[in-house]
C-alpha positions as CSV (number, residue, x, y, z in Angstrom):
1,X,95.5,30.7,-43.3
2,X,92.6,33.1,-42.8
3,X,90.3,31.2,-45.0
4,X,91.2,28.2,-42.8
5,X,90.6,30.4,-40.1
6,X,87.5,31.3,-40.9
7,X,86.2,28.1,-41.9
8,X,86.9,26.9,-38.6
9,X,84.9,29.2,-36.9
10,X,82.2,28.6,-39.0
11,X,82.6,24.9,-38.6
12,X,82.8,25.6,-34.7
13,X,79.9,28.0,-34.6
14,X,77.9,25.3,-36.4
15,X,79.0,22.3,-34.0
16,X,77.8,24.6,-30.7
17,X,74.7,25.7,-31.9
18,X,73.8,21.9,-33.3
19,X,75.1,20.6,-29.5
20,X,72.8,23.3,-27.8
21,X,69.5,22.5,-30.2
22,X,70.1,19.1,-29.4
23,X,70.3,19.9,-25.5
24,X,67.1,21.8,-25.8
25,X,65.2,19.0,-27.7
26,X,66.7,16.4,-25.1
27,X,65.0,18.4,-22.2
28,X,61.7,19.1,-24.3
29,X,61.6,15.4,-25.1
30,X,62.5,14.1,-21.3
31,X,59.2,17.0,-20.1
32,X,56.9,15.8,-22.7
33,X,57.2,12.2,-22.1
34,X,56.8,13.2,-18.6
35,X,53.7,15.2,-18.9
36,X,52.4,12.5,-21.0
37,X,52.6,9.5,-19.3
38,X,51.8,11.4,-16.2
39,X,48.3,12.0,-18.3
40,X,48.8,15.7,-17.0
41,X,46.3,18.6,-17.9
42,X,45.7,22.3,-17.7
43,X,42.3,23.8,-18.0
44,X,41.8,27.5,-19.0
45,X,38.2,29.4,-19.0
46,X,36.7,30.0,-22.3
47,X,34.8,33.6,-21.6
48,X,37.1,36.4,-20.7
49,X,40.0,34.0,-20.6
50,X,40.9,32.6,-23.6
51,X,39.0,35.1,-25.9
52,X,37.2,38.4,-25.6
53,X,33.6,37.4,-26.0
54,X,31.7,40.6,-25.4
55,X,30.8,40.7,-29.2
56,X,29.2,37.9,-29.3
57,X,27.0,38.0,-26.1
58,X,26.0,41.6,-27.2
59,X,24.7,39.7,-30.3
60,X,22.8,37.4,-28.6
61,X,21.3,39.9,-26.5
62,X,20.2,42.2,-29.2
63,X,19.1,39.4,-31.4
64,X,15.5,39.2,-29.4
65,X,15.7,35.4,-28.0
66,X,15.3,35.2,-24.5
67,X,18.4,36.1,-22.3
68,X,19.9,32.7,-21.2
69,X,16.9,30.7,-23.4
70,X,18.6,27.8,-26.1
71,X,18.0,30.2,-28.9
72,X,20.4,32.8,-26.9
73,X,23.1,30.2,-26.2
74,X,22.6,29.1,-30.1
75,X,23.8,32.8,-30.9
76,X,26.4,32.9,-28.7
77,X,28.1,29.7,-29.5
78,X,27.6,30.1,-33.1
79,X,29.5,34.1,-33.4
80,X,32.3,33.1,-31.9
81,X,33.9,34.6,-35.4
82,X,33.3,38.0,-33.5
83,X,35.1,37.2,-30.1
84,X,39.0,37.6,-30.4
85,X,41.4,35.8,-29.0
86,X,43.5,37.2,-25.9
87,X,47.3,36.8,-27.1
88,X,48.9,35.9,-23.5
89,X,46.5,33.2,-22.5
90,X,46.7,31.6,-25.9
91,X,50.2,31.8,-26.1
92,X,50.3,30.1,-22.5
93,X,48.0,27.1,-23.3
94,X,49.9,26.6,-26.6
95,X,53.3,26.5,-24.6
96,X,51.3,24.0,-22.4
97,X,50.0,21.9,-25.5
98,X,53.5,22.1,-26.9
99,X,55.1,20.2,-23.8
100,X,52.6,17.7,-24.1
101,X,50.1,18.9,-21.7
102,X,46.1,17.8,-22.6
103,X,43.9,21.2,-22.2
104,X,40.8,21.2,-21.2
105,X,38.4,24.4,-22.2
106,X,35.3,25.1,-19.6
107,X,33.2,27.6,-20.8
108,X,30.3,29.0,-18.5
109,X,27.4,28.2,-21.4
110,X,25.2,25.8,-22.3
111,X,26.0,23.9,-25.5
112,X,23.1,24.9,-27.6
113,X,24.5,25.2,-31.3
114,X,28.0,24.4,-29.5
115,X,29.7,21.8,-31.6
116,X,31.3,24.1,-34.5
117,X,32.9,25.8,-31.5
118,X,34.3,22.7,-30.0
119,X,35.9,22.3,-33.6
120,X,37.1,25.9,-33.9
121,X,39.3,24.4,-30.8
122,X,40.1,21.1,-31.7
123,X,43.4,21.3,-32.2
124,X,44.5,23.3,-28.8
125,X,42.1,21.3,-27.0
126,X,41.5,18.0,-26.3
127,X,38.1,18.8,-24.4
128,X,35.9,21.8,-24.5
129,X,32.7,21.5,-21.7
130,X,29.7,23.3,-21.6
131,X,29.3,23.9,-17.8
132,X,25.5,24.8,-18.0
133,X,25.6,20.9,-18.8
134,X,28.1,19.6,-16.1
135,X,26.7,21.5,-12.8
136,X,30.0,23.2,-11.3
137,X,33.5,23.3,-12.9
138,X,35.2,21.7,-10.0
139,X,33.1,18.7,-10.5
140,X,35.2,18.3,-14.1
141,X,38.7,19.5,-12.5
142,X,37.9,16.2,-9.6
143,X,41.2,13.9,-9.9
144,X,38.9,10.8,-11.3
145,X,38.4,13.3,-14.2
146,X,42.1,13.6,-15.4
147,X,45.7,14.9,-13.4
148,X,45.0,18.3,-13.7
149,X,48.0,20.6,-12.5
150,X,46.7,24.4,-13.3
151,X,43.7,26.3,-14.0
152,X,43.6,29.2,-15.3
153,X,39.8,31.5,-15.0
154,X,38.9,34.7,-14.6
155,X,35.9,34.7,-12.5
156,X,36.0,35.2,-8.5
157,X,33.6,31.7,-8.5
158,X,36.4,29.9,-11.2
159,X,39.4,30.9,-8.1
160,X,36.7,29.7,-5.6
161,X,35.6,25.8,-7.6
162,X,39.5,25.3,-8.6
163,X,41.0,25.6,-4.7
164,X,37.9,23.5,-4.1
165,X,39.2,20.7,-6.6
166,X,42.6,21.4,-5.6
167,X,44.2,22.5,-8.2
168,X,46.5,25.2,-8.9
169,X,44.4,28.6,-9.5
170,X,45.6,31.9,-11.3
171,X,43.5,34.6,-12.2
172,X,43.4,35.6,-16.2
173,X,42.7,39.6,-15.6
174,X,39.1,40.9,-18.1
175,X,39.5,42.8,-21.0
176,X,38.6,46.8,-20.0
177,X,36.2,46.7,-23.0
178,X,34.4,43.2,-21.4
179,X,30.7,43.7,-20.7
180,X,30.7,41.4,-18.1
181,X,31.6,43.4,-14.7
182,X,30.2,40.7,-11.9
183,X,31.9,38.0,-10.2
184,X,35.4,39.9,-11.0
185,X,37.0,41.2,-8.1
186,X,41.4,40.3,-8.9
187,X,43.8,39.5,-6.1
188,X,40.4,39.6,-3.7
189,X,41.5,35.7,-2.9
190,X,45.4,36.3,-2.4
191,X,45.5,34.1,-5.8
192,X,48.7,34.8,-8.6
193,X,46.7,37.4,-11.0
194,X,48.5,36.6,-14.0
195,X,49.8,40.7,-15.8
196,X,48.9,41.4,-19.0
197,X,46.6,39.1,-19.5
198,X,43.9,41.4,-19.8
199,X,45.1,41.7,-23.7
């Protein structure tokens, strides 16, 4: 009888978890087909969002070229092996990608030397843009442009150019080690400052 017992439980055990993996896929399945017909998106910042790029700026500007010349973007775009990724904000657009969102990457550069970075981030993101290229990043969140539904940046000027496309805004917070200290003032423009993200 305990054997029987037993195997029941197990047998019951198996039948509740299989009924509550199929509940979660159901709902994961019902939001992605949303998301994707919808054609939704979510855009993140590249600099100080997605990665910590210090390293590879600092590179740049010791390497002689002229700050901000297409030999200086060329360094910058080609190091990105030195920047590290920041573990919340990647998690975050993964989740995204995961439930079928499209991401979008804007970083504030010129594309010099850019393309083996696009393919380092191929497969989280179905568009990476140079915005020394495109003029103004709320030019690329414009509706004609794709649904987007949140963008995440950490500049003051990223909160400013999402509200203006009218998009959801929340602030990724900078590394403490980033070199870059302007256009950074958090919760300055009562926007969602995202905790932790500063790792």
């Amino acid at each position: 009888m305990e054997i029987v017992k037993a195997a029941k439980e197990k047998v019951d055990k198996t039948v509740t978890f299989f009924k509550k993996a199929l509940g979660i896929m159901m709902v994961w399945g019902l939001i992605f087909s949303l998301v994707t017909i919808g054609g939704l998106r979510v855009a993140f910042d590249y600099d100080d969002t997605l990665v910590f790029s210090s390293p590879a700026y600092a590179k740049a500007f010791k390497s002689g070229a002229q700050p901000f010349s297409p030999q200086f973007w060329e360094t910058v775009n080609t190091s990105y092996d030195l920047e590290s990724r920041k573990i919340l904000t990647n998690v975050l657009a993964w989740a995204f990608r995961v439930f079928g969102f499209k991401i979008t990457i804007l970083a504030d550069r010129a594309s010099f030397g850019g393309d083996p970075l696009r393919k380092e981030w191929r497969r989280l993101a179905s568009s990476f843009v140079f915005i020394g290229d495109k003029g103004s990043k709320s030019a690329v969140l414009q509706p004609q442009k794709g649904t987007y539904v949140m963008y995440f940046g950490d500049r003051d000027s990223s909160i400013t150019e999402g509200r203006k496309a009218r998009v959801l805004t929340m602030r990724i917070k900078r590394s403490p080690k980033s070199m870059n200290k302007e256009d950074y003032h958090p919760g300055t423009q009562r926007e969602i400052v995202v905790p932790f993200s500063e790792y």
